[in-house]
C-alpha positions in Angstrom: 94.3 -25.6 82.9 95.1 -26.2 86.5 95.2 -30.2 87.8 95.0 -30.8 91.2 95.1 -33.9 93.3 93.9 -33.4 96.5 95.0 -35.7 99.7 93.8 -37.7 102.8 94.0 -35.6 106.1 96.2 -34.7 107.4 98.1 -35.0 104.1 101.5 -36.1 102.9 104.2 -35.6 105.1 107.7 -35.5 103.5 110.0 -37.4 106.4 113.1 -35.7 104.6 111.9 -31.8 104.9 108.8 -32.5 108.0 106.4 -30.4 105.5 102.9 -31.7 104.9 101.2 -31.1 101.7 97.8 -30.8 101.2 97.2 -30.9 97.8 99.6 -31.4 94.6 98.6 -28.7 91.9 100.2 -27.9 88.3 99.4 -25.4 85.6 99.0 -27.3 82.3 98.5 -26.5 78.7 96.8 -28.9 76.5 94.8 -28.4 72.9 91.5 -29.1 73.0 89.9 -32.2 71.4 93.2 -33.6 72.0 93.9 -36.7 74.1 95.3 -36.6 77.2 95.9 -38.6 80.3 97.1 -37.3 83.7 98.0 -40.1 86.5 99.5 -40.5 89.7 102.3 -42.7 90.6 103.4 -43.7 94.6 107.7 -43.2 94.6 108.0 -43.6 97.9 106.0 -45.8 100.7 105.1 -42.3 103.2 103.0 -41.4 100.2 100.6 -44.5 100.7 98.1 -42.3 103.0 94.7 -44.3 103.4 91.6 -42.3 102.2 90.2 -40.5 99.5 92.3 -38.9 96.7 90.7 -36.9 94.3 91.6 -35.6 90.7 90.3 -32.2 89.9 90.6 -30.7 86.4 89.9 -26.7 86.7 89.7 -24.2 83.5 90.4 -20.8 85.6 88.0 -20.7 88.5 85.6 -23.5 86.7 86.0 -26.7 87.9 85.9 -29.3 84.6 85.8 -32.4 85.9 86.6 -34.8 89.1 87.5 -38.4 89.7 88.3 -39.7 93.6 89.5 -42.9 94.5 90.5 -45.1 97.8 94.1 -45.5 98.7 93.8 -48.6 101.8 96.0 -50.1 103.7 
C-alpha cells in the first residue's frame, strides 16, 4: 500500500534545506482485516500551512480511500 498526505499550496517548505514538499508518501505493508491507524503529527511550527490536507490510501494505481481536513490559522 502506498499512503500519501498531500499539502496546501505552495507546500511545506523546510527553512533548514529551502526545499518544498508537495506531498509526503510511504510504501506500507499491512495484513488485511487487520487494524490500523495512520496519523499525522506537526514537529515543527513551518509545518502549520493553512488549507486542505488530505490522506490518501492507494493499493497500486487504485486509490482505497481518502480523508481531508483544514489546518487554520
Amino acid at each position: 500500500m502506498i499512503i500519501r498526505l498531500t499539502f496546501p499550496k505552495p507546500g511545506l517548505r523546510n527553512p533548514e534545506t529551502n526545499e518544498v514538499h508537495e506531498f509526503d508518501e510511504h510504501v506500507i505493508t499491512r495484513t488485511i482485516g487487520d487494524n490500523h491507524y495512520r496519523g499525522h503529527r506537526f514537529e515543527y511550527d513551518w509545518e502549520l500551512v493553512p488549507g486542505i490536507w488530505t490522506f490518501e490510501i492507494r493499493y497500486g494505481q487504485q486509490k482505497m480511500i481518502e480523508q481531508s481536513f483544514t489546518v487554520t490559522k
